[in-house]
N, C-alpha and C positions, 0 to 999 in steps of 0.2 A: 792195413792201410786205413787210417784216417776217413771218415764221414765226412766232406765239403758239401756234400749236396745242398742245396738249400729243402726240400723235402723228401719224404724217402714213404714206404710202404707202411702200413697197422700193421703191424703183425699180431695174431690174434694175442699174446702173453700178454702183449704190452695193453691193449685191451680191457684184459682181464685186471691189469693195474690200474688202467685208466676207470672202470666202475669200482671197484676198492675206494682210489681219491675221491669219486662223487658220493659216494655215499655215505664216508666218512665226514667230510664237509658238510654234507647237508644234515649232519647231527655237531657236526662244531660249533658251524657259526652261530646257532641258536644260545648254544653255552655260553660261549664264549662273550659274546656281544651283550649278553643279560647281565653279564658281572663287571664288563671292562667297557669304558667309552672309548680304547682306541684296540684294535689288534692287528697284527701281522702277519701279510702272508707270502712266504718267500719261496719263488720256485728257481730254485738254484743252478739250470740246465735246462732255460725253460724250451728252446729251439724256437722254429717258425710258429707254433700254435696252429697249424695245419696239416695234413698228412695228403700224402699223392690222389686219395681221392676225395679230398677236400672234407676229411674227420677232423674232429675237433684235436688239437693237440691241449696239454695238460693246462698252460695259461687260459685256452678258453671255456675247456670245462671249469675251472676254479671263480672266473669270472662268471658265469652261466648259474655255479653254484649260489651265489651271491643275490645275483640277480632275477633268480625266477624264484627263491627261496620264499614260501606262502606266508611266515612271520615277518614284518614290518620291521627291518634293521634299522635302529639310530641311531649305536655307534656309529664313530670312521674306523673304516678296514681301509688301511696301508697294504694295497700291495705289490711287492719286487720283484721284476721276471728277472733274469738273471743267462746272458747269453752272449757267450765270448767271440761267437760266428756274426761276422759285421752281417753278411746279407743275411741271416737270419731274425738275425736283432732289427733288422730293416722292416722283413716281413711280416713280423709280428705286431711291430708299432702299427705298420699299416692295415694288418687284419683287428686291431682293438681299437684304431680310430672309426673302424667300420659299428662300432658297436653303440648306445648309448650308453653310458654311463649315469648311475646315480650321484648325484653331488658328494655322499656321501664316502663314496671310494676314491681314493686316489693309488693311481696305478704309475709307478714307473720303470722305464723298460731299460739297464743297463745293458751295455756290450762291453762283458767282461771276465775276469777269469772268477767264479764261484767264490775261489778262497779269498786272492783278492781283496775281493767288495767285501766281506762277510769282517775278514779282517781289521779292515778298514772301520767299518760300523763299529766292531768293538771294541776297539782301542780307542774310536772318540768317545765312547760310553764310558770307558773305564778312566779316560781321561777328564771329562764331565762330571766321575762319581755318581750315572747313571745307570739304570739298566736295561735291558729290552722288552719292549712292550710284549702281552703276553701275544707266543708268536707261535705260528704252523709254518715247516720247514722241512720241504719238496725238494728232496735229493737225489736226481735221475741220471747219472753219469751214463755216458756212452763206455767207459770204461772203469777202469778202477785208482784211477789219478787223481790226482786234486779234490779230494774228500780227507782230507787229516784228519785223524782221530783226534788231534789234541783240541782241533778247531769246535769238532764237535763237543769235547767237554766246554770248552766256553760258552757256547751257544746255551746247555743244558745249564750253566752254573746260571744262568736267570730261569726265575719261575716264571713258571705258565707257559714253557717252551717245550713243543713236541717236532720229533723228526722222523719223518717217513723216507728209508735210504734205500737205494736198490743195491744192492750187493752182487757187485756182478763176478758169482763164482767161475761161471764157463768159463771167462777170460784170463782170472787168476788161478785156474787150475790150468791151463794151455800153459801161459808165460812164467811160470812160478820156477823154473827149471832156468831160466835167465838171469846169468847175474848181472845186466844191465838193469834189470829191472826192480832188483831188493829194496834197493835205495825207498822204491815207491811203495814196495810193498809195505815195507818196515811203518813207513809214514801214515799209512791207509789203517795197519791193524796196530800202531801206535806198540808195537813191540816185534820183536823177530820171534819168538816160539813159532810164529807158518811156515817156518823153515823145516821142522821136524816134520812136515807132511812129506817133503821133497820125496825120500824112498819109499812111501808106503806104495803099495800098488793096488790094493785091493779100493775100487773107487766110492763103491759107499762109505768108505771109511775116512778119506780123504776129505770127502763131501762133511761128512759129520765133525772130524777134527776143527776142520777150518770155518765152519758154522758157530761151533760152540767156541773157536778162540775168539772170533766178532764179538760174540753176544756176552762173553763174558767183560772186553776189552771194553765194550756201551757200555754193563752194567758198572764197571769199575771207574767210566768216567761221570757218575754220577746219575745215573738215567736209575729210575726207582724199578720203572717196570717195561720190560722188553720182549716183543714178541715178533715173530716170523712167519713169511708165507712163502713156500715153496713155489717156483717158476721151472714148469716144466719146456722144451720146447718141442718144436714138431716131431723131432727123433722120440721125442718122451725121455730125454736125458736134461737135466737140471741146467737150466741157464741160468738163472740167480735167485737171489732172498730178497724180498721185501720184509726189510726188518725195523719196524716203532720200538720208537722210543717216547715213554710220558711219565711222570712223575705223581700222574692223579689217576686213580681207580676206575673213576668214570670215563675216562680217556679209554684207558686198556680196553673197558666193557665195549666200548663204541667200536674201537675199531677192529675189534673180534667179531662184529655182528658182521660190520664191513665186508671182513676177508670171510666169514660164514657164508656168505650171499652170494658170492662166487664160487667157494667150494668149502665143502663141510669138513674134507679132509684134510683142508690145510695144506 
């Protein structure tokens, strides 16, 4: 069933991603805004930005990042929440009108489907014979839908574009044995080889097949350098991968310190 709530509980995993995001941002924006007068930043699933007991959700810590950050920002930071749920898309505008903003950032808050919008952006770019500003790309699916692989090579074919994706194995390891649902998977790992998991049974293995067809799938759509964080959950059985994607060195270093800081084991 479907998440309609308009907010719902932290659970500690998710947590654990949300300091990953802050901490990597608080080594971006410095980079990034020292080379580039404009960047981007796009949270693809962004939700309400609040949680049931009033935690920050991911659009607020990214704005938070921004704005407590002890460097003196002068680029503009463009950035896109991105959220297909009308009353959530509601509650967020009105938790960021709550907030002050720097002149300097422009924030706007679509209700919409991910690919969609993302889409859309690209084709007027490609139709313009432009490209995308260098941009950070917050990929938090409640499920495993509407994240195309193809979409993500377009995103990567501009430089200075990195994407931070949740991969959310539990769910495609439950429903993978559906053939209502190939159609998506195919789309999601932008090839069928996740079909050969179907009879295995031993689940680490499972787990590891389907891990390495992702990462090789990113690295083939052009991503230089890719890296994973394992998401245990309460049973201590894998809920999913936080998996980057960056095409610069310096990137990869950052956001190993990042996922370091939450746990050394990865």
């Amino acid at each position: 069933m479907k998440n309609r709530s308009i907010k719902w509980n932290l659970k500690p995993h998710t947590q654990a991603k949300h300091i990953i995001l802050r901490k990597y941002l608080d080594a971006w924006i410095p980079i990034m805004t020292r080379w580039n007068g404009k960047v981007l930043y796009i949270d693809g699933f962004a939700g309400p930005g609040e949680y049931s007991e009033g935690e920050d959700g991911s659009p607020i810590i990214a704005i938070k990042a921004i704005i407590e950050h002890p460097i003196k920002i002068q680029s503009t930071i463009k950035m896109l929440f991105i959220e297909k749920v009308p009353e959530r898309c509601e509650f967020l505008k009105n938790k960021i009108s709550e907030i002050k903003i720097p002149k300097n950032i422009e924030i706007e808050c679509e209700c919409a489907e991910f690919k969609n919008t993302i889409g859309q952006i690209l084709n007027y770019l490609d139709e313009q014979k432009k490209t995308l500003a260098p941009a950070f790309v917050f990929i938090d699916p409640f499920g495993f839908t509407g994240i195309p692989l193809n979409l993500l090579k377009r995103i990567m074919e501009n430089e200075k574009c990195e994407v931070l994706i949740t991969f959310m194995y539990e769910e495609i390891n439950r429903f993978i044995g559906d053939k209502r649902l190939w159609s998506s998977l195919t789309e999601t790992f932008g090839t069928d080889e996740w079909k050969g998991v179907i009879f295995l049974k031993d689940p680490e293995s499972r787990i590891a097949v389907l891990h390495q067809i992702y990462k090789k799938q990113l690295e083939d759509a052009g991503i230089t350098y890719v890296n994973s964080f394992r998401m245990l959950n309460q049973s201590n059985k894998t809920d999913y991968f936080l998996f980057f994607g960056t095409k610069n060195l310096l990137g990869l270093k950052k956001m190993k310190a990042a996922m370091w800081n939450v746990d050394q084991t990865g």
